[in-house]
C-alpha positions in Angstrom: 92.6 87.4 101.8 93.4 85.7 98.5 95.0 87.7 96.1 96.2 86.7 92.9 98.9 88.9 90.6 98.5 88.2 87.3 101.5 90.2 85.4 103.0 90.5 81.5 106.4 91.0 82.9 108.4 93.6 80.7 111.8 92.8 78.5 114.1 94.6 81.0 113.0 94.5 84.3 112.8 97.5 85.6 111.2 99.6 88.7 107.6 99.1 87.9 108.9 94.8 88.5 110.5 95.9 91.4 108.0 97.5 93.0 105.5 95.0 92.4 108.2 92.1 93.6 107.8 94.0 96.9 104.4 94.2 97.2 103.8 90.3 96.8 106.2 89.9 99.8 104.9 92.5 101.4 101.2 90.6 101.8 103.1 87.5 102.3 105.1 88.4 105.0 102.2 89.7 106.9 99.7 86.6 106.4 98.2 87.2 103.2 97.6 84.6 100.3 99.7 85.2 97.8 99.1 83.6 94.4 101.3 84.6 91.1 101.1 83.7 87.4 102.6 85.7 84.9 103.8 85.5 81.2 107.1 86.4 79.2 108.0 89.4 77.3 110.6 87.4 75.8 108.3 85.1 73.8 107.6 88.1 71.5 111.1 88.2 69.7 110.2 84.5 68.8 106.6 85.0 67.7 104.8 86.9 64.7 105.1 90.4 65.6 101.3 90.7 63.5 99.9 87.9 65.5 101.3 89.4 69.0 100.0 92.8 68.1 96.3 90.9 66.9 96.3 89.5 70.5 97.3 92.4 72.4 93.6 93.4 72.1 92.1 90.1 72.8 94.4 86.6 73.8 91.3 84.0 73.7 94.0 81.3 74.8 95.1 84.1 78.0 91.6 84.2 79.0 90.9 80.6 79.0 94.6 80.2 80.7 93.4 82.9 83.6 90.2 81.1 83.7 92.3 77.6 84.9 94.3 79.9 87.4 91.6 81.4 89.1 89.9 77.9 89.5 92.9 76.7 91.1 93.6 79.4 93.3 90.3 80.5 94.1 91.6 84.1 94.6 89.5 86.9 96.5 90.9 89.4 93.7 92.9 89.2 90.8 95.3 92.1 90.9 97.0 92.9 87.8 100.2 95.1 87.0 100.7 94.9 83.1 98.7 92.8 80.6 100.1 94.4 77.9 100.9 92.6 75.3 100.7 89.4 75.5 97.9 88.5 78.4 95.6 91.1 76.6 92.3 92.8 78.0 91.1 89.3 77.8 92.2 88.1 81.5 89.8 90.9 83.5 86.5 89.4 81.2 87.9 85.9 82.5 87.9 86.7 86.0 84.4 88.7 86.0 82.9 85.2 84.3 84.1 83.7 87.5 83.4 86.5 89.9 86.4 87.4 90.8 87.4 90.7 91.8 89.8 93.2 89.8 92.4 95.4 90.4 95.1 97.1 88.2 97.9 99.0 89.2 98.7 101.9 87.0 102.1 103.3 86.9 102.3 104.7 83.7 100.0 106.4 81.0 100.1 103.5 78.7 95.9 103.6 79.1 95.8 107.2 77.7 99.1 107.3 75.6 100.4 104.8 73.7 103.8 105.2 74.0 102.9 105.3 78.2 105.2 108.4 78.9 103.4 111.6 77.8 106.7 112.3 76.0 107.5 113.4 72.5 110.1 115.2 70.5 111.9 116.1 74.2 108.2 117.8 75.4 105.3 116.9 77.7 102.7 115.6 75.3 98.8 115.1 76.3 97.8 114.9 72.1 96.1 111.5 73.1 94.6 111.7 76.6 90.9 111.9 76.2 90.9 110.3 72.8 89.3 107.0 72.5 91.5 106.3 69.9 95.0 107.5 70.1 95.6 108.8 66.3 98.9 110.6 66.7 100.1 108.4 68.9 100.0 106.1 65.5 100.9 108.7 63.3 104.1 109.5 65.2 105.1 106.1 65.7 105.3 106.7 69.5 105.6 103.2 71.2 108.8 101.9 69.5 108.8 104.2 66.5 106.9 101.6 65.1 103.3 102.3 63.3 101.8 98.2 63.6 103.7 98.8 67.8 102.0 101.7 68.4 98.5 100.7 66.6 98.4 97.6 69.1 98.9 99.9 72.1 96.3 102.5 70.8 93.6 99.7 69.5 93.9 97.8 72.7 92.9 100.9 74.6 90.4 102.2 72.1 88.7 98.2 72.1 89.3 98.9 76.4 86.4 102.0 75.7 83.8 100.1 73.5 84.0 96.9 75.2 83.3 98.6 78.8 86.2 97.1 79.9 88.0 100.1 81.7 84.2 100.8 83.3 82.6 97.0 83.6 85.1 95.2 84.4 87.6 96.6 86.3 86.9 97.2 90.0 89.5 99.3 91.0 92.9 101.3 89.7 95.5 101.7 92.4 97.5 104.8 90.4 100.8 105.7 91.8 100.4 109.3 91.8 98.2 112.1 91.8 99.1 112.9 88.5 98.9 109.7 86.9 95.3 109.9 88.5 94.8 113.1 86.7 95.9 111.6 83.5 93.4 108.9 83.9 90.5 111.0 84.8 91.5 113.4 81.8 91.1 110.3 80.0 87.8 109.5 80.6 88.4 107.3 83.5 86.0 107.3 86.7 87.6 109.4 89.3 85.6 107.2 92.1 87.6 103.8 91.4 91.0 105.4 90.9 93.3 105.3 94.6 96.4 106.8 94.9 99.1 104.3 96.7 102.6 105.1 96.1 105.2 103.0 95.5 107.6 102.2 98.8 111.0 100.2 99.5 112.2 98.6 102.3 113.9 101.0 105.3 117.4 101.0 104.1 118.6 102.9 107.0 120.4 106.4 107.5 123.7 107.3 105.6 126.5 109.5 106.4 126.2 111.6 103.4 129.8 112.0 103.8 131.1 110.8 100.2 131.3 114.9 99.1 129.6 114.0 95.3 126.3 114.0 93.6 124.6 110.7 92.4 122.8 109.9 89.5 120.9 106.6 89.2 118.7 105.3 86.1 118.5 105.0 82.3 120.8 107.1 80.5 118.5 108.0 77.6 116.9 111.5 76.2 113.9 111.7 78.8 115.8 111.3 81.9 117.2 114.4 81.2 121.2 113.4 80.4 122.0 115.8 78.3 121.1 118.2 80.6 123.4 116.7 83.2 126.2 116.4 81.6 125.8 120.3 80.4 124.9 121.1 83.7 128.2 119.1 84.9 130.7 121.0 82.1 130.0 124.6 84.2 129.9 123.2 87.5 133.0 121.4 86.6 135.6 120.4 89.9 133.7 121.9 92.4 131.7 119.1 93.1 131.9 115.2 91.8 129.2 113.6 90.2 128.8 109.7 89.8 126.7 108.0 87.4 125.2 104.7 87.7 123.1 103.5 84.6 123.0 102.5 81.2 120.8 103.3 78.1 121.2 104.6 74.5 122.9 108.5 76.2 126.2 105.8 77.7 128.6 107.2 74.8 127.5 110.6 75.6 127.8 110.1 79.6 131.4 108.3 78.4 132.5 111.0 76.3 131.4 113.6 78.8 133.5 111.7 81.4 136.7 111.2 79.4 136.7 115.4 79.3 135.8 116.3 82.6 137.4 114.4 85.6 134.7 115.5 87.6 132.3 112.8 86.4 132.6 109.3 87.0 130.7 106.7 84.7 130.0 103.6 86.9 127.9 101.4 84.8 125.6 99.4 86.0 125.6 98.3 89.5 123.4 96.1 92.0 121.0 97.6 94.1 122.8 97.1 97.2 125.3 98.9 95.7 123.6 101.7 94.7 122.5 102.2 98.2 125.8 102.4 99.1 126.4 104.9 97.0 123.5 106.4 98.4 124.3 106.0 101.5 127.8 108.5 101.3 126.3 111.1 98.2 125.9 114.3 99.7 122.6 114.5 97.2 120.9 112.8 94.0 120.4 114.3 90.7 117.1 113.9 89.1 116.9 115.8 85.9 114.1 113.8 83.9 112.3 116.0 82.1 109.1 113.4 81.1 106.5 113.6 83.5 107.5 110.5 85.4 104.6 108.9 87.4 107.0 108.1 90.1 110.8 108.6 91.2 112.1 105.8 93.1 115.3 106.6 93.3 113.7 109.8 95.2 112.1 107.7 98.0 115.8 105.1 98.0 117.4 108.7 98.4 115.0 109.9 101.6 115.3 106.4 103.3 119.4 107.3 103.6 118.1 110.2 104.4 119.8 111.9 101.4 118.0 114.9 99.5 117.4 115.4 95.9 117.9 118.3 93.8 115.4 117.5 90.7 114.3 119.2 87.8 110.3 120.5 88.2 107.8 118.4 86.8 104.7 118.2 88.1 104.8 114.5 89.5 107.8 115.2 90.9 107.1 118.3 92.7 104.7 116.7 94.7 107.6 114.7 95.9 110.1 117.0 96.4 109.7 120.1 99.0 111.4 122.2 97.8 114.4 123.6 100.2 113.1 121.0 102.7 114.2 117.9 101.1 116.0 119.2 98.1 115.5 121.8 95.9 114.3 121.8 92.0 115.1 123.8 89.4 113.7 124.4 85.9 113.7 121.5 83.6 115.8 121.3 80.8 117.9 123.9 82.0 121.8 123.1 82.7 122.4 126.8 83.6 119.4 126.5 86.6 120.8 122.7 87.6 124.5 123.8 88.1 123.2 127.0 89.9 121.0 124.7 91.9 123.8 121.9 92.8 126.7 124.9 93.7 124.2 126.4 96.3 123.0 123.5 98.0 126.7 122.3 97.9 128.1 126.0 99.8 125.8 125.3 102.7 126.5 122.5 104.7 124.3 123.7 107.6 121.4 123.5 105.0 122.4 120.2 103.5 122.6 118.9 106.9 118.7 120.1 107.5 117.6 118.8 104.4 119.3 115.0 105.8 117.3 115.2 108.7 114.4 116.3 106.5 114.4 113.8 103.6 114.5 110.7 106.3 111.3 112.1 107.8 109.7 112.2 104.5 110.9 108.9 104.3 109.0 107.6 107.2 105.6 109.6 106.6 105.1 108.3 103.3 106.9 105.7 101.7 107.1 103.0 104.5 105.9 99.1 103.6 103.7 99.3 107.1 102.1 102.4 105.6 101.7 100.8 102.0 100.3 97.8 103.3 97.6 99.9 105.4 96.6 101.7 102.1 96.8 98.0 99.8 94.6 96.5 102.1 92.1 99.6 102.4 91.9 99.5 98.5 91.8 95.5 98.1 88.7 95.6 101.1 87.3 97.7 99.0 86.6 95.5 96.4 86.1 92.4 98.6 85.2 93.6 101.7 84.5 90.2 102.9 87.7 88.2 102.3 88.8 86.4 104.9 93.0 85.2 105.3 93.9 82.0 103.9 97.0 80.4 104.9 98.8 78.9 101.3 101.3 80.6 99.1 102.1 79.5 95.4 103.0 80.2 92.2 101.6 79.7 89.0 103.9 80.6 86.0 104.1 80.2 82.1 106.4 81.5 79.6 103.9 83.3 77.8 103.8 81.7 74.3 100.4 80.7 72.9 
């Protein structure tokens, strides 16, 4: 099969990058015909921010761009992970003119929120799902506290609707979760070409757990649930050690909270490889986001050393967590209900131990690359269920200015 990834990459790369880095090697490594070309979030502090957010609904010189691509790669399916803002809605109208297949991988709400986390003022916010246009998404300046910002997110989706983009022209959305399925079919989306296929990582083999602290790993900002953490952290206090890996607009408050209690240890950021060391010797991660996050990867890093998670309840995430099998979860938002959580599952070490045993299972049911390519190449057959393997890898890249 030949599959091409077409990808606006984002500013800071992050997990949704990550995750789609392994998924091109992934198909690679197993025989599949990987093509790439992708554009530049960087080009946008150079450019006119009004002529960025004009082409974030429609980039004519992206769609004649994808056009050349596709002619050169002569892909089975163009499979897409953000267009946003730069490559535009344009590039799935280019590769229907040329018959090609499409696919786009949805792991976050950006097509039914404009700020594409369901989060405002601290609380779950569906204000904009359904709408064609997302109004208060504008209103409240939600992507970037910035009207014209948020205006390009919302018009781009609302121009999505009356073009017959999301129904003509795409063939297929791969969402990464139930709920971020939900969201889309709340949003007016087809429920018959939405699959669920979650993200996966590598096997990083079983740790020891043996390290006696809690880990936390990701941005240190208000929806990933710090201040509740580090509230959480001034009752639990010595009793048991909690690192911190991250950074984000929270780090003074994570620093400051560190400086009083000796309990917590600020580590900045670090590799991945050491992360998963750390990993590796935690006796459990701490999730406490409290935005509906479409996926936790640092839940699935956790299960593959076989670690557990004690998580605050969202409904994503509870389909991710079971509860006293893998980890436990307690209320979100609530540092009282987090510290009682963490100084149970700390007291028994025969339960912790289960959970181990437990969370590396999950691990292996789930979130395994052979299981991920099974389900990739069940969705991508359904849209060209007469590919055939190719045998060339390349890349095709561009900076993303016009």
């Amino acid at each position: 099969m030949r599959i091409l990834f077409v990808h606006n990459r984002y500013l800071y790369r992050g997990g949704e990058d990550e995750s789609r880095g392994l998924e091109m090697k992934m198909l690679q490594d197993r025989g599949e015909n990987v093509f790439e070309y992708h554009v530049e979030n960087g080009a946008i502090s150079r450019a006119d921010i009004i002529t960025i957010g004009l082409g974030s609904v429609w980039n004519q010189s992206q769609y004649r761009r994808v056009q050349d691509v596709i002619r050169q790669t002569r892909p089975d399916v163009m499979k897409v992970d953000n267009f946003f803002p730069i490559l535009s809605l344009s590039i799935f109208e280019a590769a229907k003119s040329l018959g090609v297949s499409t696919v786009l991988s949805v792991r976050n709400y950006r097509l039914v929120c404009p700020s594409a986390t369901l989060f405002r003022d601290g609380e779950y916010c569906v204000s904009c799902v359904g709408r064609k246009l997302a109004i208060p998404g504008i209103v409240h300046k939600c992507y970037r506290n910035s009207y014209l910002q948020s205006a390009s997110s919302a018009v781009s989706n609302a121009y999505g609707h009356t073009r017959g983009v999301w129904d003509d022209l795409i063939d297929q959305y791969i969402a990464v979760s139930g709920f971020v399925k939900k969201q889309l079919v709340d949003g007016g989306f087809s429920s018959s070409k939405i699959s669920v296929k979650p993200n996966f990582i590598h096997d990083t083999q079983v740790g020891q757990g043996l390290g006696g602290y809690a880990l936390y790993v990701g941005r240190l900002s208000e929806e990933k649930g710090i201040r509740t953490l580090m509230s959480a952290w001034s009752k639990i206090g010595a009793a048991v050690p909690l690192k911190v890996i991250g950074e984000g607009p929270l780090q003074a408050l994570v620093e400051a909270s560190a400086a009083q209690n000796e309990s917590i240890d600020y580590l900045g950021r670090k590799r991945l490889d050491e992360v998963l060391d750390y990993l590796a010797s935690a006796s459990f991660l701490i999730f406490p986001a409290e935005w509906p996050e479409p996926f936790g990867r640092a839940i699935i890093e956790a299960y593959s050393k076989g670690t557990p998670v004690v998580a605050a309840e969202t409904t994503p995430i509870r389909d991710m967590i079971d509860d006293g099998q893998t980890g436990l979860l307690f209320r979100a938002g609530d540092p009282v209900d987090c510290a009682d959580k963490v100084l149970s599952l700390s007291a028994h070490s025969a339960t912790l131990s289960q959970m181990r045993i437990n969370a590396r299972q999950r691990y292996l049911k789930d979130y395994t690359e052979d299981r991920n390519y099974k389900l990739m190449v069940e969705i991508l057959q359904k849209v060209c269920p007469h590919a055939t393997p190719a045998d060339s890898v390349g890349t095709v890249s561009e900076s993303g200015r016009d």
